[in-house]
TORZASE-199410 format. One record per residue: x, y, z of N, C-alpha, C in turn. Coordinates in Angstrom, 3 decimals. Example, Ala and Ser with C-alpha at 12.3 -4.5 7.8 and 13.67 -1.06 7.14 Angstrom:
{nxx->13.190 | nyy->-5.690 | nzz->7.800 | caxx->12.300 | cayy->-4.500 | cazz->7.800 | cxx->13.200 | cyy->-3.300 | czz->7.800}
{nxx->12.850 | nyy->-2.250 | nzz->7.080 | caxx->13.670 | cayy->-1.060 | cazz->7.140 | cxx->12.900 | cyy->0.030 | czz->7.870}
***
This chain:
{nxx->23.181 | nyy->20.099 | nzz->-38.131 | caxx->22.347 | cayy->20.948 | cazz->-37.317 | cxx->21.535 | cyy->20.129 | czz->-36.309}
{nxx->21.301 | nyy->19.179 | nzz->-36.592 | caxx->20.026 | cayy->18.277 | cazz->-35.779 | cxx->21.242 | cyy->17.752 | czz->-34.566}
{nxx->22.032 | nyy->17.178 | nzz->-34.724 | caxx->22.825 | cayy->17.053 | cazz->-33.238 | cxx->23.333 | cyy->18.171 | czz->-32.734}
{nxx->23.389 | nyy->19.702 | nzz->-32.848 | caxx->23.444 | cayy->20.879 | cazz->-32.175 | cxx->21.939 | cyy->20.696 | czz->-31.390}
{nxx->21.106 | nyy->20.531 | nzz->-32.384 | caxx->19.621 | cayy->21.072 | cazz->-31.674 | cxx->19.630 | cyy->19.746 | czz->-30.935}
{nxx->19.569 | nyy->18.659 | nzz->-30.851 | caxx->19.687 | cayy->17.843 | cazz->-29.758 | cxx->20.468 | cyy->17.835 | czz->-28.468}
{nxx->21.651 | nyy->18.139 | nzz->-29.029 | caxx->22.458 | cayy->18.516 | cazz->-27.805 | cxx->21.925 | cyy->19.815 | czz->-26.472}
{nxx->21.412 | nyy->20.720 | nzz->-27.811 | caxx->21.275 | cayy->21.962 | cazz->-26.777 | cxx->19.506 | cyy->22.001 | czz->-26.174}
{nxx->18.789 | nyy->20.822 | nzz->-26.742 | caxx->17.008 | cayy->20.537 | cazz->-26.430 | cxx->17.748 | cyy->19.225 | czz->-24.944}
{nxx->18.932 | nyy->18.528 | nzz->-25.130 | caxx->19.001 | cayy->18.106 | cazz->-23.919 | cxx->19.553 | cyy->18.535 | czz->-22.701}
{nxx->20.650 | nyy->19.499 | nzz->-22.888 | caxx->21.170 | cayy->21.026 | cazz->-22.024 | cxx->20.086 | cyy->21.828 | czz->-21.657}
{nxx->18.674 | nyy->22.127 | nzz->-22.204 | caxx->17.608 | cayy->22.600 | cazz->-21.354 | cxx->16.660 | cyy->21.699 | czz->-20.708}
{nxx->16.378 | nyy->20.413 | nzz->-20.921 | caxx->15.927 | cayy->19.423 | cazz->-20.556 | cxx->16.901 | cyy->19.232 | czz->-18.836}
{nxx->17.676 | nyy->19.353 | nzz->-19.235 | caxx->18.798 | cayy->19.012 | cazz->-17.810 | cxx->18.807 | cyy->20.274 | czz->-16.596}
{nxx->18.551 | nyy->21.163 | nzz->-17.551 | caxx->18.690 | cayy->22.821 | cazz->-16.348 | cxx->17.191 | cyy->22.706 | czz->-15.855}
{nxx->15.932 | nyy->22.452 | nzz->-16.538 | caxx->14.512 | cayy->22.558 | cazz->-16.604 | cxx->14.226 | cyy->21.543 | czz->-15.157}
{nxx->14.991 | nyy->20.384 | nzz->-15.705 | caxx->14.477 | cayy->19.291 | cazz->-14.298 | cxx->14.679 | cyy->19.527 | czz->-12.912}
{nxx->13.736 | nyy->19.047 | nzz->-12.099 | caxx->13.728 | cayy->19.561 | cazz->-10.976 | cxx->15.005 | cyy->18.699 | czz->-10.261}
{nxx->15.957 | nyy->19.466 | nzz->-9.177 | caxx->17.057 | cayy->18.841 | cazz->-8.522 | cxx->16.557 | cyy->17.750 | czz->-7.171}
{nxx->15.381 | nyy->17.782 | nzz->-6.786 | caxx->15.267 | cayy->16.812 | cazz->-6.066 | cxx->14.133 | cyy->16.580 | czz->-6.287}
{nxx->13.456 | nyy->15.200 | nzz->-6.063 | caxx->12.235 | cayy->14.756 | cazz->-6.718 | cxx->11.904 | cyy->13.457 | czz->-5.464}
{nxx->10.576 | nyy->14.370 | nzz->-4.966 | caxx->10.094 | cayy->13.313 | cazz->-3.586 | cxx->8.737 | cyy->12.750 | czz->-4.127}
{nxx->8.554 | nyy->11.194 | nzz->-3.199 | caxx->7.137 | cayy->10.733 | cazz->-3.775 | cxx->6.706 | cyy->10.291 | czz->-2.360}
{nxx->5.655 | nyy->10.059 | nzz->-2.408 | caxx->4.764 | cayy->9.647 | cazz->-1.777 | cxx->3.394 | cyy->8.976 | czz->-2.358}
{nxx->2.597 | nyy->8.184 | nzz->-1.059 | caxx->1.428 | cayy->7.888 | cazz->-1.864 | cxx->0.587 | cyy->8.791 | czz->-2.934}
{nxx->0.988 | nyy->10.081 | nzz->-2.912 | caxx->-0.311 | cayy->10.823 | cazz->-4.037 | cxx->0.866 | cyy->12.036 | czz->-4.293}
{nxx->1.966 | nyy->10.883 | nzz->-4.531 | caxx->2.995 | cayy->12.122 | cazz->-5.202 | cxx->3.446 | cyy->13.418 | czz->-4.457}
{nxx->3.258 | nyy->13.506 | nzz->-3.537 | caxx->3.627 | cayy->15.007 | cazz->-3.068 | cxx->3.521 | cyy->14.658 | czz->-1.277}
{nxx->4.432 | nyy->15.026 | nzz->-0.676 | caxx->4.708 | cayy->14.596 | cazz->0.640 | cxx->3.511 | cyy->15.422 | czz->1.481}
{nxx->2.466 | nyy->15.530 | nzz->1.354 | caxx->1.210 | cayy->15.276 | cazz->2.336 | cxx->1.380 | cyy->14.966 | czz->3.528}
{nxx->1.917 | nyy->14.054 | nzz->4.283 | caxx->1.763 | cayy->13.393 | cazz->5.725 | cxx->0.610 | cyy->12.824 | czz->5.391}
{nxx->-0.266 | nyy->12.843 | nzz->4.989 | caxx->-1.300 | cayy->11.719 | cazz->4.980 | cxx->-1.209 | cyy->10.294 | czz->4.886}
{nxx->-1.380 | nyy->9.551 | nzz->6.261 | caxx->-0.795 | cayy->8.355 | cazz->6.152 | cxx->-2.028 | cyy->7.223 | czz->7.133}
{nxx->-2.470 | nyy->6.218 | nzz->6.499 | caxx->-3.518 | cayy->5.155 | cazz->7.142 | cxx->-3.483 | cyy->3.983 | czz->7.114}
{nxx->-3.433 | nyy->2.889 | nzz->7.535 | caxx->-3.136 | cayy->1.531 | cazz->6.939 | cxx->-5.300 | cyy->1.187 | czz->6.659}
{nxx->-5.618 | nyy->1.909 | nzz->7.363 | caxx->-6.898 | cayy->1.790 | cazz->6.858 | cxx->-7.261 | cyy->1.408 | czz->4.775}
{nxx->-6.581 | nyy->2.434 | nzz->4.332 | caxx->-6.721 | cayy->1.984 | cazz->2.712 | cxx->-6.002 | cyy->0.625 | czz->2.467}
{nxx->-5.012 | nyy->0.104 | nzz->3.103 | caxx->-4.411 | cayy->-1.277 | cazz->2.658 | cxx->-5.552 | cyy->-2.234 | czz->3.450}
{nxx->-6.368 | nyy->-1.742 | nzz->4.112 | caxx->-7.174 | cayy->-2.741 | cazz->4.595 | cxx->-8.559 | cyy->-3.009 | czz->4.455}
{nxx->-8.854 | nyy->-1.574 | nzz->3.418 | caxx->-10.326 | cayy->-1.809 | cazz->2.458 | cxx->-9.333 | cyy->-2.893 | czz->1.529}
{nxx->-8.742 | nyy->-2.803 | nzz->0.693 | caxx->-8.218 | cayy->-3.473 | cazz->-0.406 | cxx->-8.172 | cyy->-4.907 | czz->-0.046}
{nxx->-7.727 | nyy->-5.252 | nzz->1.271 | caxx->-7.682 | cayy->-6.568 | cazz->1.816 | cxx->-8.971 | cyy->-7.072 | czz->2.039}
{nxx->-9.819 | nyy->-6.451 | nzz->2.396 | caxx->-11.119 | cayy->-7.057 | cazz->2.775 | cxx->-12.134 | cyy->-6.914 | czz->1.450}
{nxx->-11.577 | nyy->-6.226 | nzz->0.504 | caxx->-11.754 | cayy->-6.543 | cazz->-1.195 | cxx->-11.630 | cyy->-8.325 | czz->-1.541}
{nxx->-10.170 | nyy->-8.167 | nzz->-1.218 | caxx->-9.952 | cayy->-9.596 | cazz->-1.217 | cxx->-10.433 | cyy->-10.838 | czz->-0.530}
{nxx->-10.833 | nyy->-10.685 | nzz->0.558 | caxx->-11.628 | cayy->-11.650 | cazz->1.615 | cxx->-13.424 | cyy->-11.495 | czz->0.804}
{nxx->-13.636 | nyy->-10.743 | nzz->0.209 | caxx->-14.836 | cayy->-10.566 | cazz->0.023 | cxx->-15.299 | cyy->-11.247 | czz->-1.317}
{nxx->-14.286 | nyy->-10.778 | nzz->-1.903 | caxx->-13.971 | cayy->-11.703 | cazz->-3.640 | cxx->-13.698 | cyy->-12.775 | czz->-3.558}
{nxx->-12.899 | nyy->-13.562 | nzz->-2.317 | caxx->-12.342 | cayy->-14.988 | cazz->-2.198 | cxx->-13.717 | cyy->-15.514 | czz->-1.681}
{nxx->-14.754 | nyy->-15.178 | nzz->-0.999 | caxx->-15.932 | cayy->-15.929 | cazz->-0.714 | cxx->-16.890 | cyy->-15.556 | czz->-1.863}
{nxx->-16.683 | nyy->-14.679 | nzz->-2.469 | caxx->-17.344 | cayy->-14.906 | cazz->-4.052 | cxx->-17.163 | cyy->-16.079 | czz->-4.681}
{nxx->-15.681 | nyy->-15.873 | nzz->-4.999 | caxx->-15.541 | cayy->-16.964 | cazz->-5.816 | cxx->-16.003 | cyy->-18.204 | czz->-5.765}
{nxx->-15.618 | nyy->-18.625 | nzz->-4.109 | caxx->-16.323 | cayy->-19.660 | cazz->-3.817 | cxx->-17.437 | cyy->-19.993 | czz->-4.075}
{nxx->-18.713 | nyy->-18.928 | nzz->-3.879 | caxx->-19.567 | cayy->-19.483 | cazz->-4.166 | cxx->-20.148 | cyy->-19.587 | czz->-5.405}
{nxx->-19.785 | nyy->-18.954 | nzz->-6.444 | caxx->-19.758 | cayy->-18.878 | cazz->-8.084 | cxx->-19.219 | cyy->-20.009 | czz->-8.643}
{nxx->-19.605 | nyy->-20.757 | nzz->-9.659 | caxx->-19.606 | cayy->-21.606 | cazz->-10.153 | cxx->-18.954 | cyy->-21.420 | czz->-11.687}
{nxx->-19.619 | nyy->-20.215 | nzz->-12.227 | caxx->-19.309 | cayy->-19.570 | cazz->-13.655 | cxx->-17.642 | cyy->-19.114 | czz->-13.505}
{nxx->-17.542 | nyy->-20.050 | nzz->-14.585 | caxx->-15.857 | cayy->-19.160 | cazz->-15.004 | cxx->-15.045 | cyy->-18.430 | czz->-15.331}
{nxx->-16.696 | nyy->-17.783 | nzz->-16.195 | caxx->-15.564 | cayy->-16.258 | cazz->-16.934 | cxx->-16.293 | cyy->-15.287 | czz->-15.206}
{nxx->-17.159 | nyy->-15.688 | nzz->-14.441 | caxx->-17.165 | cayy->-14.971 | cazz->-13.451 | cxx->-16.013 | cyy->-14.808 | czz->-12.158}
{nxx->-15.593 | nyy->-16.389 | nzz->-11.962 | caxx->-14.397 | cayy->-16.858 | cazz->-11.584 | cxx->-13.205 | cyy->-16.211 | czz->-12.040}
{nxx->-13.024 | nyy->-16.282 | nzz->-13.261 | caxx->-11.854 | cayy->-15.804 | cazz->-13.982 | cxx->-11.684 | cyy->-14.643 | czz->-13.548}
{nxx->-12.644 | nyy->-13.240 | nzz->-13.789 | caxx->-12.477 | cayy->-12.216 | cazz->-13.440 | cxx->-12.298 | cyy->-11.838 | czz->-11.771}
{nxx->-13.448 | nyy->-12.329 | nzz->-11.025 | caxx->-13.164 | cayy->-12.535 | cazz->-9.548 | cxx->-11.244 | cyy->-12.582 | czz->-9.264}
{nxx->-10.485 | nyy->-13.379 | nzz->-10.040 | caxx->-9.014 | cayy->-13.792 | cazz->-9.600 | cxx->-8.263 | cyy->-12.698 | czz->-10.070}
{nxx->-8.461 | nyy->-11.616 | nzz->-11.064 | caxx->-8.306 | cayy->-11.081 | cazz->-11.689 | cxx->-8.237 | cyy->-9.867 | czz->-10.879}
{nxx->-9.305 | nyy->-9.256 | nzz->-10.390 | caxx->-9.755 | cayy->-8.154 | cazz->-9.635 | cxx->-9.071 | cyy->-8.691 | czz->-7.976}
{nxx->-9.237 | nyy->-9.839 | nzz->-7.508 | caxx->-8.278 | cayy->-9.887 | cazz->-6.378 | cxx->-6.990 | cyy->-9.726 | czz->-6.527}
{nxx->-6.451 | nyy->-10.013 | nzz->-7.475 | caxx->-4.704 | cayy->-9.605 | cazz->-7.851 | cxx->-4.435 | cyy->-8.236 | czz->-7.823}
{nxx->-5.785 | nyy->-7.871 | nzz->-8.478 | caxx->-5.402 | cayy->-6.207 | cazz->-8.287 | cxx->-5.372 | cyy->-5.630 | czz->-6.911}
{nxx->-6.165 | nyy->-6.040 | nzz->-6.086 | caxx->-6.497 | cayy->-5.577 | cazz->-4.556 | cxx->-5.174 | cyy->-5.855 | czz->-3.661}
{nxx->-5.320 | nyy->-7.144 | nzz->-4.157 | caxx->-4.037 | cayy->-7.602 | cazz->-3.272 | cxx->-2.646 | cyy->-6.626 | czz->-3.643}
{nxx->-2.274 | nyy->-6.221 | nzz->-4.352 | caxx->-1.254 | cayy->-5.401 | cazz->-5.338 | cxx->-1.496 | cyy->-4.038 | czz->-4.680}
{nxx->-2.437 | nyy->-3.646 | nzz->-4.575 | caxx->-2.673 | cayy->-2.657 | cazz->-3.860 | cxx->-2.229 | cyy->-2.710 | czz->-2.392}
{nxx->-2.771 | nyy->-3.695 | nzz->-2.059 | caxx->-2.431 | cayy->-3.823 | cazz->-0.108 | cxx->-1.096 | cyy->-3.697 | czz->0.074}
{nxx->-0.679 | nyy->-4.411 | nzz->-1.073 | caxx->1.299 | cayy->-4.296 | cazz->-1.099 | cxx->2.043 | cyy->-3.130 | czz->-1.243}
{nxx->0.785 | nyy->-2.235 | nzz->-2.082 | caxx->1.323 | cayy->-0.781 | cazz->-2.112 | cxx->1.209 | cyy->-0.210 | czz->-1.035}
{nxx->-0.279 | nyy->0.043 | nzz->-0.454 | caxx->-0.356 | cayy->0.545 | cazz->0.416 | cxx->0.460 | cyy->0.778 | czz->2.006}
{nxx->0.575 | nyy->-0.567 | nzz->2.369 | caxx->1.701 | cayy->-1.585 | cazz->3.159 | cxx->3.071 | cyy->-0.486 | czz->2.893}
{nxx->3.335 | nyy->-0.844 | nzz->1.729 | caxx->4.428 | cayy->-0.208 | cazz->1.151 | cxx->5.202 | cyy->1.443 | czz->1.730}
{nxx->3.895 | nyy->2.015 | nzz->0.997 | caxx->4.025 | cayy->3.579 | cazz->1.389 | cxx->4.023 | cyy->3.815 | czz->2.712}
{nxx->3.067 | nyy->3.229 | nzz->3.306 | caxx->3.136 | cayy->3.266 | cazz->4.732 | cxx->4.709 | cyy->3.146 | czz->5.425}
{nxx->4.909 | nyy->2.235 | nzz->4.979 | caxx->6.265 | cayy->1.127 | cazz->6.058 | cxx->7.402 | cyy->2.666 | czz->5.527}
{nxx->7.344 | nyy->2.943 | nzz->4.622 | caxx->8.674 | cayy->3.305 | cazz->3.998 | cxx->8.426 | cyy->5.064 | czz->4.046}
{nxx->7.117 | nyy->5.486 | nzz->3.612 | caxx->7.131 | cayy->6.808 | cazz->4.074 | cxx->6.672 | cyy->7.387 | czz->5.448}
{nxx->5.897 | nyy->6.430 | nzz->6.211 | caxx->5.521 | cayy->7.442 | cazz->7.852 | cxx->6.470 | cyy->6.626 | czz->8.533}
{nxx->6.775 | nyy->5.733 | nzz->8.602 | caxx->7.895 | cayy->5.055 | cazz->10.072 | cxx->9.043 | cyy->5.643 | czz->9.875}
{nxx->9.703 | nyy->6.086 | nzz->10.630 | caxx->11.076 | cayy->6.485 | cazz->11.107 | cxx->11.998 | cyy->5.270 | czz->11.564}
{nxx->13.267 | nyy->5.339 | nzz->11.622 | caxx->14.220 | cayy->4.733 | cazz->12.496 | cxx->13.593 | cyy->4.538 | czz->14.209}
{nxx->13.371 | nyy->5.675 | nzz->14.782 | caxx->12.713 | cayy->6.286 | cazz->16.099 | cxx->11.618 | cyy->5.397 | czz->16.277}
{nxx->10.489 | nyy->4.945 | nzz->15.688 | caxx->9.377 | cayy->4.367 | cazz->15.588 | cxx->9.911 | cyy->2.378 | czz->16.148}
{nxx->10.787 | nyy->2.160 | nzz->15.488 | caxx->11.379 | cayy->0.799 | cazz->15.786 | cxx->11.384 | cyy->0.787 | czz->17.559}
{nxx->11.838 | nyy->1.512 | nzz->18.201 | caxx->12.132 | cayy->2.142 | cazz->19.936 | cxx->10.868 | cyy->1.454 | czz->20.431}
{nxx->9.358 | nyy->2.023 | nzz->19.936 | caxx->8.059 | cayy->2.007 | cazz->20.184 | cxx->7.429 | cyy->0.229 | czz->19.737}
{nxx->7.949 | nyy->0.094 | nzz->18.503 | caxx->7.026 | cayy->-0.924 | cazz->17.975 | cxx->8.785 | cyy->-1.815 | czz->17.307}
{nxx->8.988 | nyy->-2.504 | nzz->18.421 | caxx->10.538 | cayy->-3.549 | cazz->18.156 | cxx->10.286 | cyy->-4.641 | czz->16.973}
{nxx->9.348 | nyy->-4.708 | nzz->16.239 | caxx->8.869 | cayy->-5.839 | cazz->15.519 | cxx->8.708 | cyy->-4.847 | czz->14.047}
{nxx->8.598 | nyy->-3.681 | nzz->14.194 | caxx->7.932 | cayy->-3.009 | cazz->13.162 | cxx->8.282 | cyy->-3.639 | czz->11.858}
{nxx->10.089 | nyy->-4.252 | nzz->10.965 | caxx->10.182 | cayy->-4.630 | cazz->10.339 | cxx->9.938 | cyy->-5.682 | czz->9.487}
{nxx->9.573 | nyy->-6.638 | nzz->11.226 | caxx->8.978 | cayy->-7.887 | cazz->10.474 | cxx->7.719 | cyy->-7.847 | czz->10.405}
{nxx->7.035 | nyy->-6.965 | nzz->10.865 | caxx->5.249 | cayy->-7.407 | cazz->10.776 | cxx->5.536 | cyy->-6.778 | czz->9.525}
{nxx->6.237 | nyy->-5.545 | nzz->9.066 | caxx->5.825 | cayy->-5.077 | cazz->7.774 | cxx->5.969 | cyy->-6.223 | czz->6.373}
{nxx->7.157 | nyy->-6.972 | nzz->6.434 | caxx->7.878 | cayy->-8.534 | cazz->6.380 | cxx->6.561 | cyy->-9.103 | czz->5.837}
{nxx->5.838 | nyy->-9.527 | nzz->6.870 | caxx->5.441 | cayy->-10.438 | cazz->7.160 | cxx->4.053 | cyy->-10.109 | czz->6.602}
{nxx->3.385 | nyy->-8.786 | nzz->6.535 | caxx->2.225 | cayy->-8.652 | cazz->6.013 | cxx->2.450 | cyy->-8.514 | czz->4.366}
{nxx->3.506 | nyy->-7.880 | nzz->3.644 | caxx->3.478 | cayy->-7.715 | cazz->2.220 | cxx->3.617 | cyy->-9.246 | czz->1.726}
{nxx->4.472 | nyy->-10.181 | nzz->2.684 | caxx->4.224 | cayy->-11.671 | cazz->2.114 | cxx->3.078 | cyy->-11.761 | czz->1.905}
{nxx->2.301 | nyy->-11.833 | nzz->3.282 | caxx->1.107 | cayy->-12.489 | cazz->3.011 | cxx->0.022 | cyy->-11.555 | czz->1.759}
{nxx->0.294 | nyy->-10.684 | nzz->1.943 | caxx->-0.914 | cayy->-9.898 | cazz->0.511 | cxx->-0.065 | cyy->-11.179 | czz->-1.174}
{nxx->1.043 | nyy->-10.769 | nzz->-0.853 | caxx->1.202 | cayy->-11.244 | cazz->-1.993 | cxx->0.753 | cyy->-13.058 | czz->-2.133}
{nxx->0.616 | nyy->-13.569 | nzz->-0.982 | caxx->0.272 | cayy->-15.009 | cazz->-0.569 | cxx->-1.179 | cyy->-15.036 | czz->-1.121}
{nxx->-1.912 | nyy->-13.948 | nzz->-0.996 | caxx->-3.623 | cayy->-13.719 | cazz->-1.141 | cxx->-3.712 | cyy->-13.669 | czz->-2.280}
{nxx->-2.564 | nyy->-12.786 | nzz->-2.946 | caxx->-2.463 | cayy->-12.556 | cazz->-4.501 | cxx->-2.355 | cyy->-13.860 | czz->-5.730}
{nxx->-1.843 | nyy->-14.898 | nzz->-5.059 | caxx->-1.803 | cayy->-16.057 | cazz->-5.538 | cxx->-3.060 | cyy->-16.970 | czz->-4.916}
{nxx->-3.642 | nyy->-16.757 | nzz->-4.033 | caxx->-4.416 | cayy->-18.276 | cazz->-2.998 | cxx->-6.513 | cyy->-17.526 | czz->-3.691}
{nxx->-7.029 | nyy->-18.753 | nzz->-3.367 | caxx->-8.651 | cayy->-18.740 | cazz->-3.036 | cxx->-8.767 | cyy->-18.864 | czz->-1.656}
{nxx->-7.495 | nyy->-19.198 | nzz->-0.954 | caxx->-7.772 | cayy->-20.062 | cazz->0.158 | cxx->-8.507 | cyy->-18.576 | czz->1.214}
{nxx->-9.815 | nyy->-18.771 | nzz->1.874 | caxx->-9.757 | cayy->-17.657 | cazz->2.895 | cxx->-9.482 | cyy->-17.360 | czz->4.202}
{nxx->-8.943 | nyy->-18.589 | nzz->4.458 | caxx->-7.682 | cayy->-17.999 | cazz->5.670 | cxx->-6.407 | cyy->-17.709 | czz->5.271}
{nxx->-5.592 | nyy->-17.678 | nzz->4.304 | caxx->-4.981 | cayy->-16.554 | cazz->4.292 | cxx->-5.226 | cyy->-14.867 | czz->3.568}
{nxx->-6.613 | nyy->-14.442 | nzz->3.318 | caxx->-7.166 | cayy->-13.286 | cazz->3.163 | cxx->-7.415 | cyy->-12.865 | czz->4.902}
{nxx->-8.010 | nyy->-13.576 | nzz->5.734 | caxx->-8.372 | cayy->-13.447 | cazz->7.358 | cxx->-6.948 | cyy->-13.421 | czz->8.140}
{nxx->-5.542 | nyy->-14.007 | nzz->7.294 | caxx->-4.633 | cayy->-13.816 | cazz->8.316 | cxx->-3.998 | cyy->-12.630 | czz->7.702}
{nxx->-4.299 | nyy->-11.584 | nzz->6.346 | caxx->-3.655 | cayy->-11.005 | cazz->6.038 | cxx->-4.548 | cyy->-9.683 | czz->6.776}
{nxx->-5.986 | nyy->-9.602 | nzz->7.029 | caxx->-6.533 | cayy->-8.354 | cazz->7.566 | cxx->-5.988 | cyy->-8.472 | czz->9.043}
{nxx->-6.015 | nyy->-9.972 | nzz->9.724 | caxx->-5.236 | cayy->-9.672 | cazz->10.907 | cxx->-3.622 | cyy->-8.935 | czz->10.727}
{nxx->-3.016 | nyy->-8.996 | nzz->10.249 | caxx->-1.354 | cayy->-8.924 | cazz->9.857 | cxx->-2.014 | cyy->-7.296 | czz->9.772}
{nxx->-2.518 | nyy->-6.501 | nzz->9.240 | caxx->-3.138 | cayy->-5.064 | cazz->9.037 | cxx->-3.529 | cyy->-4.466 | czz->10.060}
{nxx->-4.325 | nyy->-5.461 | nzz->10.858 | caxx->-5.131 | cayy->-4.485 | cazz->12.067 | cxx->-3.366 | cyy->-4.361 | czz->13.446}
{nxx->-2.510 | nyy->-5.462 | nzz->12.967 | caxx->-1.298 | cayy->-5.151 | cazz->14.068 | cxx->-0.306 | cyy->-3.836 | czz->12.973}
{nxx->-0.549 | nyy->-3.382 | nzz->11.772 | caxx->0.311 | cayy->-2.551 | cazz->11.620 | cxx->-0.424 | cyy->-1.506 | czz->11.798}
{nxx->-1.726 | nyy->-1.025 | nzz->11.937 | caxx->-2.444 | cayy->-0.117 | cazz->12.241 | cxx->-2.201 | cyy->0.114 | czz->13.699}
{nxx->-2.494 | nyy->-1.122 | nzz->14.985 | caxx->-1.715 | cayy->-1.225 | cazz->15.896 | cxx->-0.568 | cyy->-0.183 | czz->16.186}
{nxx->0.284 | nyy->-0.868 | nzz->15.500 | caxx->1.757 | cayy->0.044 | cazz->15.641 | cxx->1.351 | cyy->1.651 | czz->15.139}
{nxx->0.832 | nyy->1.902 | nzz->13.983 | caxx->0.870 | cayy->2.974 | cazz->13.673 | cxx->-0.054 | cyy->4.253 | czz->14.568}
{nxx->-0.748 | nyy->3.137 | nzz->15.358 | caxx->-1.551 | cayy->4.137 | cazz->16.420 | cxx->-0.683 | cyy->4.563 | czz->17.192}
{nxx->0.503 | nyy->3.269 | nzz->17.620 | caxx->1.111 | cayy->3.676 | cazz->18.783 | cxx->1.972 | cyy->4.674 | czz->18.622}
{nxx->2.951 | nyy->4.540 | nzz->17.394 | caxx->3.421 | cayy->5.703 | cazz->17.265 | cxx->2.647 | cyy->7.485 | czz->16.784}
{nxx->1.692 | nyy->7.548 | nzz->17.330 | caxx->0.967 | cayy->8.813 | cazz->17.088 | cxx->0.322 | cyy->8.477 | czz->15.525}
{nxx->-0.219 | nyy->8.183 | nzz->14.963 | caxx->0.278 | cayy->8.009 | cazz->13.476 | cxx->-1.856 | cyy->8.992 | czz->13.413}
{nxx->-2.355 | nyy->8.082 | nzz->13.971 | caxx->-3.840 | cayy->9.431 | cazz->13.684 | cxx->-3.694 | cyy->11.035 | czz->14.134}
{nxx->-3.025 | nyy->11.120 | nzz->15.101 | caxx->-2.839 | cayy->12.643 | cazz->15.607 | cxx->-1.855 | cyy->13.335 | czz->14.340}
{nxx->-0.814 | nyy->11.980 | nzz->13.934 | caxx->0.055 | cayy->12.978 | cazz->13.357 | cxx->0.001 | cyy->12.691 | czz->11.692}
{nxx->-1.169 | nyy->12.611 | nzz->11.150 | caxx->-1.013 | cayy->11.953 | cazz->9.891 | cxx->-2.482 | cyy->12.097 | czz->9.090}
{nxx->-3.741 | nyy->12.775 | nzz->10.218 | caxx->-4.801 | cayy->12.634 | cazz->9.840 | cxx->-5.349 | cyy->13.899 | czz->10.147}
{nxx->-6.650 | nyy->14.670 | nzz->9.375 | caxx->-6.845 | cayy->15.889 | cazz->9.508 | cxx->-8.045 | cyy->15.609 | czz->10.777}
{nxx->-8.161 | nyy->16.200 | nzz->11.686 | caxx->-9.002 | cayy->15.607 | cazz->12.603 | cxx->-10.793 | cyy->15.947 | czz->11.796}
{nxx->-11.601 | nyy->15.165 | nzz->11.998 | caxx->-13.061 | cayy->15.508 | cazz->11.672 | cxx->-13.837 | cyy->16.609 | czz->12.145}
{nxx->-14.615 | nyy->16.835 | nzz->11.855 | caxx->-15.510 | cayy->17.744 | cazz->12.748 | cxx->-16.580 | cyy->17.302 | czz->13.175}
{nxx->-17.433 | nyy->17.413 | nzz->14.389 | caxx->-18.461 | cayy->16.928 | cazz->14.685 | cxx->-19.619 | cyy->17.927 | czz->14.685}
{nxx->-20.837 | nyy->16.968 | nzz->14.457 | caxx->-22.124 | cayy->18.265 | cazz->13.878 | cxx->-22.488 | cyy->18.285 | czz->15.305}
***
């Protein structure tokens, strides 16, 4: 009996699941899209790397390296979602580099993710402010952001 009821608990398991399954940064295709959040996270990291420096204590140190791995991990996500869910094929036309700055900035987070050093935290917020760059150029605040209201 128990491999009938398995068989037929995985035959509704299979009809139950959904046939296509999309993600995005917050799970559900939103359009909400900023390189702004990969670039609080980065300047997490620039901010923690001149901590560290000036801290002396180790289990303060320790954790400081700890909490930048996480930031940095983040920037890579963020980076991530960005590059792969708002750019198009079409977008390359506008911004001819788009692949390698994207390239070139998840290195460097992950470069931050390993270093104290703080020029490469300062070359990774620069590497951010040129994919924000691009993402302006291709419309990316008009088409990706709810506009504000002013009082």
């Amino acid at each position: 009996m128990s491999l009938l009821t398995n068989r037929l608990g995985a035959a509704v398991a299979k009809l139950a699941a959904p046939s296509v399954v999309a993600r995005a940064h917050c799970d559900l295709p939103c359009g909400v899209y900023d390189p702004e959040q990969a670039r609080i996270e980065a300047e997490s990291c620039y901010k923690i790397i001149e901590k560290y420096a000036a801290n002396e204590d180790a289990a303060y140190r320790t954790r400081a390296i700890a909490i930048k791995e996480e930031r940095a991990e983040l920037v890579k996500h963020h980076l991530d979602v960005l590059w792969h869910d708002y750019f198009k094929p079409e977008h390359v036309g506008t911004v001819p580099n788009l692949h390698d700055l994207f390239w070139q900035a998840t290195k460097q987070a992950s470069k931050v993710k390993a270093s104290t050093d703080l020029a490469d935290a300062k070359k990774l917020l620069d590497l951010i402010d040129d994919v924000a760059a691009a993402w302006k150029a291709t419309g990316g605040p008009e088409k990706t952001r709810v506009v504000r209201q002013t009082a």
